[in-house]
N, C-alpha and C positions, 0 to 999 in steps of 0.2 A: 422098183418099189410100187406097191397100188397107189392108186390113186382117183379122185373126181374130179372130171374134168369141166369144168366151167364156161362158158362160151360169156361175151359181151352180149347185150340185147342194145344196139344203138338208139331205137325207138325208145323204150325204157331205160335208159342210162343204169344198167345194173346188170352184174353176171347170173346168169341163168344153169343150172344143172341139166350139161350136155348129154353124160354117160361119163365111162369111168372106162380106167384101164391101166397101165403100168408105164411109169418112166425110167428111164436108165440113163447116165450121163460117162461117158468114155474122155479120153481126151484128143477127142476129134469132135464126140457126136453129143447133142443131146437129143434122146429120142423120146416117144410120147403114141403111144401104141394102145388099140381097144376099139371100145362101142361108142363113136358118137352120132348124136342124134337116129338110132336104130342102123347105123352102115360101121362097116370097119372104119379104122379112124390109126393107120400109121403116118406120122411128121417126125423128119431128121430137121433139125436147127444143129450148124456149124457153132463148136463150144466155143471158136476164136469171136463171133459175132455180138458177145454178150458178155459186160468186164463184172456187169452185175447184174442183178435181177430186182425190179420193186416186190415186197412180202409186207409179211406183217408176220413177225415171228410169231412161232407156234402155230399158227393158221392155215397161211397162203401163200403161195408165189405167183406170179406174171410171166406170163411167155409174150411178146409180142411179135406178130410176122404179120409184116405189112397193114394190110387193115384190118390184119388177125388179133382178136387178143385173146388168151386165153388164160384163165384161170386154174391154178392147180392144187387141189387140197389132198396132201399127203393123210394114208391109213393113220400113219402116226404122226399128227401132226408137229412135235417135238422136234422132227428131223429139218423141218422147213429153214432155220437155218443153214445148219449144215450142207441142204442143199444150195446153198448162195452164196456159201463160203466155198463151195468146194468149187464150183463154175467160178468165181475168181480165181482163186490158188492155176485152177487150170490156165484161162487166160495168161498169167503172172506165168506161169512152167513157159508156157507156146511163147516166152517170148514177146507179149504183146503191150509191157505196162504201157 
C-alpha cells in the first residue's frame, strides 16, 4: 500500500516528512520500501517482533527499530487500523500470544 514515510527529528522532538513509498505486510515480513530522504529506502521488520503497533486510527502508525522510529501515513488513511489489527492476528497465527 502507499504510503509517507516520516522520520523522528530528535533535536526537534517531532516527525518530519522523509519521502514516501509502499508497505507490505506478509506473515513473516513487514516491509517498507521507496525514497527516503532523496536515496532508496528498503526495511524488512520480522512480523513476529511487534504484538502491536502505537497509531492513531485513521491517521498513523509507528514502526520502531532500535533508534529508528518511523512514521507511517497510509494513501488511505482509513486502512491504519486495519493495518495493526492485522500485525496482531499475525503475531496471535505465529504462535506468539
Amino acid at each position: 500500500e502507499e504510503c509517507e514515510i516520516y522520520l523522528l527529528n530528535d533535536k526537534k522532538h517531532k516527525y518530519e516528512l522523509a519521502g514516501s513509498g509502499t508497505i507490505s505486510l506478509t506473515k513473516e515480513l513487514l516491509a517498507l520500501s521507496g525514497n527516503v530522504n532523496n536515496e532508496e529506502f528498503d526495511r524488512q521488520f520480522s512480523a513476529h517482533r511487534y504484538i502491536t503497533l502505537p497509531f492513531v486510527p485513521n491517521k498513523h502508525f509507528e514502526i520502531q527499530d532500535g533508534s529508528v522510529s518511523y512514521r507511517i501515513k497510509l494513501k488511505d488513511p482509513i486502512h491504519t487500523t486495519k493495518w495493526v489489527w492485522s500485525l496482531k492476528n499475525i503475531y496471535k497465527i505465529n504462535g506468539l500470544k
